[in-house]
N, C-alpha and C positions, 0 to 999 in steps of 0.2 A: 402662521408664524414663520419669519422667515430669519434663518442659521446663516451665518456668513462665516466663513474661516478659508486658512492658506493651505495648499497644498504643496510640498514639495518637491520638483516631479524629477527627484533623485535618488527617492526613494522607491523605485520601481521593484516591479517582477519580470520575469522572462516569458518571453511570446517565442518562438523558435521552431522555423522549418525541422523537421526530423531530418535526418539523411541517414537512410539507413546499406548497409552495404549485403549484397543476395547470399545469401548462405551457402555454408561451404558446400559442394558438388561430393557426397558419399556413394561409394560403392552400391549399386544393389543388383549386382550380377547374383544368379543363386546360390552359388557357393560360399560367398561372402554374408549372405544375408542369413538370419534367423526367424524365428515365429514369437508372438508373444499371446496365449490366451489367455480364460479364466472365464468367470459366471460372476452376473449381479444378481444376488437378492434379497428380499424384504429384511429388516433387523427384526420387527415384531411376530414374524410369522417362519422364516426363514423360505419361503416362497419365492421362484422363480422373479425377477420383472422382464418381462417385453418390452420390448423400443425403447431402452435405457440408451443412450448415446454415451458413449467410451471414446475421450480424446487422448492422443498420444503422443508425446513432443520430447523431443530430445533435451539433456540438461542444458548442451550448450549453446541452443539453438531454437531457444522456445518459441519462436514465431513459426516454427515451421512443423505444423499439425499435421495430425490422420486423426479422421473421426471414422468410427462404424455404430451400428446401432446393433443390442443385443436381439436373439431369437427368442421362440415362445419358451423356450425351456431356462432362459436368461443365459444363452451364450455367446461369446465375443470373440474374435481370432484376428490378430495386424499379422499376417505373412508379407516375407520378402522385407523381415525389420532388418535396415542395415545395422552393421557395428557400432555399438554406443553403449551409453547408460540413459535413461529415458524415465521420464515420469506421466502418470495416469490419472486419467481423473472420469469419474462416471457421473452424470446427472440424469434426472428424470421429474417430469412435473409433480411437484405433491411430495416430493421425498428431498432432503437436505444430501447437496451437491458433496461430493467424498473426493478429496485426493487417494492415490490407492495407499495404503497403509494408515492412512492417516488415523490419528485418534484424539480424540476431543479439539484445540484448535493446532494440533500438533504440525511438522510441517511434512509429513507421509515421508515415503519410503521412496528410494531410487531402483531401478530395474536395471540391470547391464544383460547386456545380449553379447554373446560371442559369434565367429562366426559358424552356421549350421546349427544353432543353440537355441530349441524351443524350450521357452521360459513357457512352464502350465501352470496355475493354480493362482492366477493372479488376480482375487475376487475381491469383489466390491460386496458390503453389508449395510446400504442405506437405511437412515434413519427415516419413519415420514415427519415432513416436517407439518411445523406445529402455525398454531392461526391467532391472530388478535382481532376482536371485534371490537365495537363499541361505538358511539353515538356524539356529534358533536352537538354544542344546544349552543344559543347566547344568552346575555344574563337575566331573559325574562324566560329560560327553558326553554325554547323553542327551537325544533330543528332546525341548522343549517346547512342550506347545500352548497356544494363545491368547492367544498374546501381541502385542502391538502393537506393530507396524514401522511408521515414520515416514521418508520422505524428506527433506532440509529442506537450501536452499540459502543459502548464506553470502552477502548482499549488501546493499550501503551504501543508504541511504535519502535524501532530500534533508532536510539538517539535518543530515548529519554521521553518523548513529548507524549502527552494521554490526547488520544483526540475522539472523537463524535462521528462514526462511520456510519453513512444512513446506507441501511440495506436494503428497506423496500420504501415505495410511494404511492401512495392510491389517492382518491378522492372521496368526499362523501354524495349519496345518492340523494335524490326528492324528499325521502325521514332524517337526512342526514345520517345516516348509519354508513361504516366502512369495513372492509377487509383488508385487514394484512397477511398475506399467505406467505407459502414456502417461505418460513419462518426454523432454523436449527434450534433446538433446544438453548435456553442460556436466556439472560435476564436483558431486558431493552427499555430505554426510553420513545414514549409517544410523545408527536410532535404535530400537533395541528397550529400549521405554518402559515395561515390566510389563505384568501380568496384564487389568486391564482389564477387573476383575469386575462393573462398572456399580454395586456396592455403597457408598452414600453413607457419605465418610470418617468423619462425625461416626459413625458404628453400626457401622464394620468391626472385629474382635477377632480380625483374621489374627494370629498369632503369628511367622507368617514371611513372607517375599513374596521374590521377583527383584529386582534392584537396576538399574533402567535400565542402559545402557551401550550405547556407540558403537559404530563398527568404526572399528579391529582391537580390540574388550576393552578402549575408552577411557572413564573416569568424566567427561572433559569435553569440551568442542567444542574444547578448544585442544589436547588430544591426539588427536584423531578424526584418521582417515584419511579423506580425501573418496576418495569413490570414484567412475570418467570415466561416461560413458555417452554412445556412439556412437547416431547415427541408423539407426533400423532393428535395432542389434544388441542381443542379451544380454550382460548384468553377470552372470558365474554366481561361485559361491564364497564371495558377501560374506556368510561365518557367525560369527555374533555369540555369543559365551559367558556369560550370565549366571549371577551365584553369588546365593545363598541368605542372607537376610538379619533376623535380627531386627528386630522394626518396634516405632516407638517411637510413643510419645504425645505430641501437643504439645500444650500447654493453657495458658493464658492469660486476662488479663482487659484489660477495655478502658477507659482514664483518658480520659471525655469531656470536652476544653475547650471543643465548639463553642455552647455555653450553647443558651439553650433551658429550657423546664418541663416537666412533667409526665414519666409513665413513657415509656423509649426499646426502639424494639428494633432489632437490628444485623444486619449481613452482614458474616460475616468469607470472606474467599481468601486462597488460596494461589497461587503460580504457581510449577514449579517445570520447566523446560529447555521443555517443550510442555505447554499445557492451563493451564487455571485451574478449580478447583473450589471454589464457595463453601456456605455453609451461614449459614442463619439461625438466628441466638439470642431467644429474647423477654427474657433479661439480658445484665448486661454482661461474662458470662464464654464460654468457645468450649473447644471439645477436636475435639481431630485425631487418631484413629485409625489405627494400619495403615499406618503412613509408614514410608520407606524412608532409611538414610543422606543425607545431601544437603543442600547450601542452597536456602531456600523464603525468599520476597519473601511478606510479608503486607498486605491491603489492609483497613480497616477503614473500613464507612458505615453511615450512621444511617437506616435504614427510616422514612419516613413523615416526616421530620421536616428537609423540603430546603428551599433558595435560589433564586432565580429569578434569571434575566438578560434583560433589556428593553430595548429604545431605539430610536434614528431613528441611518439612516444619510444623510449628506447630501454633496452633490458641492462639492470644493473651490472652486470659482467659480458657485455658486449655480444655474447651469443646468438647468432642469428637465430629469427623469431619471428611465428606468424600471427599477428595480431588478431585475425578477423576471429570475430564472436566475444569482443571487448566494448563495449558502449560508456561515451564517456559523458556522464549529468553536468549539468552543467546548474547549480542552484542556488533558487536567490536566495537573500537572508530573510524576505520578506516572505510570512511562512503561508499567506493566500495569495501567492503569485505562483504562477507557473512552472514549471519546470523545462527550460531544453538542454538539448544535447545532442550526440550523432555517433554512430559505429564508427570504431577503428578501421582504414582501411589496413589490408595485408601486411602494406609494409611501415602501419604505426603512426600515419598522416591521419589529421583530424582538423573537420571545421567547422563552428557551430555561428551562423551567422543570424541576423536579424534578432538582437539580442538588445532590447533598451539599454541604456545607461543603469547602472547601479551593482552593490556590492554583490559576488558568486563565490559559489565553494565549489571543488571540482570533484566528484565522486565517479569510483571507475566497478564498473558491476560485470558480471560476465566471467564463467573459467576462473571465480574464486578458488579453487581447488588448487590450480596452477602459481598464480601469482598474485602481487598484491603494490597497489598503488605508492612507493615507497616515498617522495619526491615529485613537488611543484614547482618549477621555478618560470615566471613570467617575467618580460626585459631586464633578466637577470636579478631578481628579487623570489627569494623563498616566499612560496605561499604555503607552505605543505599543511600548518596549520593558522591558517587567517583568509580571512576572503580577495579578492582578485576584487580592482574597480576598473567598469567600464566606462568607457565615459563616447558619447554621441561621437558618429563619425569617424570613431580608433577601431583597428583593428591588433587585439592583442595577440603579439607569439607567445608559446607555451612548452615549455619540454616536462615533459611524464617519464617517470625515472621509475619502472618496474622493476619487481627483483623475485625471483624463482625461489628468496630462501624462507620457505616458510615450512612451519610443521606438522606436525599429526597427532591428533589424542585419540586415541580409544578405550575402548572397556568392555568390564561389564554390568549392570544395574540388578541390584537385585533386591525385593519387596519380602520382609519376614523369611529370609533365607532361599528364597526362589527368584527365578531368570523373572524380569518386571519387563514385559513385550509393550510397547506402546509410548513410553514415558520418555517425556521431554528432557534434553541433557544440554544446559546451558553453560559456554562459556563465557564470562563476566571479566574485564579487566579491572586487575584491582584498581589501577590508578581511574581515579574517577573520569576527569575531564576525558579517557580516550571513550568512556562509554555514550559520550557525544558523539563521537565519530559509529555511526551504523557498521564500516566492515571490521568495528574491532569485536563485538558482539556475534559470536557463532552459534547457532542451535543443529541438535541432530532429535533423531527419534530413534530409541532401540526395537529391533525385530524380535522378531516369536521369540527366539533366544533369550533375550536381555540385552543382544552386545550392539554396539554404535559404535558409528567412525565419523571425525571430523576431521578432513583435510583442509591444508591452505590456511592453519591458523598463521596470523603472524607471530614474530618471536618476539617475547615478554611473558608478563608474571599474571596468570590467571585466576580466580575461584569457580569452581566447576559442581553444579548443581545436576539431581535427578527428580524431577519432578511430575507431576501427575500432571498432565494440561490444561493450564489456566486459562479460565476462558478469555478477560482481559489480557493476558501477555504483560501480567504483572510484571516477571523477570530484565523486563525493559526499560524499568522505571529506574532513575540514577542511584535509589539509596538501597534497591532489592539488594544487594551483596550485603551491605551493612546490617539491615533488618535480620538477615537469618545467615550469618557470618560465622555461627556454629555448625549449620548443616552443609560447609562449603566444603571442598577436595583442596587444596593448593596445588597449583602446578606450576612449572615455569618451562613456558615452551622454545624451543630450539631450535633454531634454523635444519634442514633438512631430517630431523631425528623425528623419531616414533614414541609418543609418551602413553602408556597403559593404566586405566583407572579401574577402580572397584569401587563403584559410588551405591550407597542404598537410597532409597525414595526418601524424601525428607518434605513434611510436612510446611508449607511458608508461614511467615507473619504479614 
């Protein structure tokens, strides 16, 4: 069967060189520096682990790691830490990967070192992680092999959106039987995805193939059975039935508006439940071989023939100011497209070039603590909230208008009249539409204590939740305030001021 349809190749994603700028140069004379140890061991046994790898990376500067590996006794030691505040992370084969503090999908704990300041006691209690088995057949019962199993968990994002994160991928063997390993505890969808012949779609002439499908024999994630997975134990049984399907051809041509001359040539994808496969045309026509039933999201951009993004970023009250350890996204609207973007340099210049034509939103990440993206304005047009068009062969200026006024919540959490150490503490804007915007949305974790601190919020009117860690990250979804709008705090935050909570654990809907 052959599909004919238009593609319009202005509706693009972003392809974009990174440009990243080296990290800042810190101190690590000894005097200046500190120590940071601690011990990993087992959660079910409380048991030393060996050869646990312990990475360490500064908050403002997360590309820039130390790893060591723990001793037989599960001990760890980073000497010669320079001055910062620093996050950890411990993994080991067989056991579910831990931020340090971290609790249930919570977002762990920050470390600060002073200088001469050995931080001791900074342990890791891994869970072991848990396994999925099971058997794929087709619809005469018969094993099949090699086929692609996918783990993939259901959880909201900040900006509202619920997506499909696949965490592991195996294959099935000669019985068709598979393993999904190092697996966290918490509930998943199975995904036996097809064959998986590595054969490029535009040149496959399968005449039949396997048609994905969930467990139990579901064509979608809204009928999929999630399936539990305990710490330590096996998932056995989860066997997945695939039928046999004639494969269609999709073919198409592409109606270029993003102007431009001379000859073009393209990338067309596909995305369809996991994966994206693209192929390149040197015209403006494309064919899809060897496809399966289903709906497929198509992305269309222009090879060779992109936009650029440039400008200065500058601080709302003129105060000189060092940019670097700012990165600025640069994102389509098109939500299976790409993402680019590039580091601020020092003094606030930015350029993100090889960027197809089509619409962007510009997101600035990095030293939320500090400051906060106040102000877009591109050839003298507000974009602060709407997207930016590129258009083939332009190079857009842009000025980023920061501002230093932002504020502080703390507190403290407490469970049945006791310090609640672990628990998630979200703040939610009331007004709906900012909780589309990701940096208006703040989460912290309370320590042993109960207390938490959230800097760098921006100034407006909050609802502030304490909660137990959701494994979805429910609290991200647009109408979480509204659902449980009795167990909220109100706050209204203020430019440079310090706001104090007393929140208890509260139960969601």
């Amino acid at each position: 069967m052959l599909l004919a349809f238009v593609v319009a190749a202005t509706t693009v994603g972003s392809v974009s060189s990174q440009q990243t700028e080296p990290p800042a140069k810190r101190s690590s004379s000894p005097g200046a520096a500190g120590q940071i140890s601690g011990r990993v061991v087992r959660a079910d046994s409380l048991q030393p682990l060996a050869k646990a790898v312990v990475t360490l990376w500064p908050v403002e500067q997360p590309s820039e790691t130390l790893s060591t590996r723990t001793d037989s006794s599960g001990n760890f030691a980073f000497r010669e830490v320079p001055i910062g505040t620093y996050r950890l992370r411990a993994q080991r084969r067989g056991f579910v990967t831990q931020l340090y503090g971290q609790r249930g999908s919570g977002p762990g704990l920050t470390v600060p070192v002073a200088a001469g300041e050995h931080k001791a006691g900074v342990d890791f209690v891994l869970m072991p992680a848990g396994v999925i088995t099971g058997t794929i057949y087709d619809e005469d019962y018969e094993p099949v092999e090699e086929i692609e199993v996918a783990a993939l968990r259901l959880r909201f994002v900040r900006g509202g959106k619920r997506t499909a994160q696949m965490v592991r991928t195996t294959r099935t063997n000669d019985l068709g039987q598979y393993r999904l390993a190092g697996l966290e505890p918490g509930f998943y969808l199975v995904l036996a995805a097809g064959s998986g012949s590595g054969v490029p779609w535009s040149t496959r002439t399968d005449s039949l193939a396997y048609v994905p499908a969930f467990y139990l024999n579901a064509a979608t994630q809204e009928e999929a059975r999630q399936v539990r997975v305990v710490s330590g134990g096996e998932t056995t049984g989860v066997d997945i039935s695939v039928r046999t399907s004639p494969t269609y051809t999709l073919s198409g041509v592409i109606m270029d508006t993003t102007g431009g001359s001379g000859p073009k040539r393209y990338s067309v994808g596909f995305a369809r439940g996991i994966g994206v496969v693209t192929m390149a045309s040197r015209e403006a026509s494309f064919t899809f071989r060897g496809l399966t039933p289903g709906e497929y999201t198509l992305v269309a951009i222009v090879i060779g023939q992109s936009a650029s993004l440039r400008g200065q970023a500058r601080m709302e009250d003129q105060q000189p100011f060092h940019f670097g350890g700012l990165y600025l996204s640069v994102v389509p609207e098109i939500e299976e497209a790409p993402t680019g973007g590039a580091s601020l340099e020092s003094d606030g210049r930015f350029a993100v070039r090889e960027l197809p034509a089509g619409e962007y939103t510009l997101q600035l990440s990095g030293r939320e603590s500090e400051v906060y993206l106040k102000q877009v304005r591109c050839e003298g047009q507000d974009h602060s909230a709407r997207p930016v068009t590129l258009r083939v062969g332009e190079t857009l200026e842009c000025t980023l208008l920061l501002s230093h006024e932002v504020g502080e919540v703390r507190g403290r959490v407490e469970q049945e009249g006791r310090p609640a150490a672990g628990m998630v503490v979200v703040l939610i804007p009331r007004e709906r539409e900012l909780r589309r915007q990701p940096r208006y949305t703040m989460v912290a974790q309370t320590n042993p204590d109960g207390q938490f601190e959230i800097r760098g919020v921006i100034p407006g009117d909050y609802l502030a939740f304490a909660l137990e860690p959701l494994e979805d990250a429910n609290y991200f979804a647009l109408d979480f305030a509204e659902r449980n709008r009795d167990a909220a705090e109100p706050v209204t935050v203020a430019a440079q001021k310090s706001h104090f909570l007393r929140l208890n654990v509260a139960t969601p809907r």
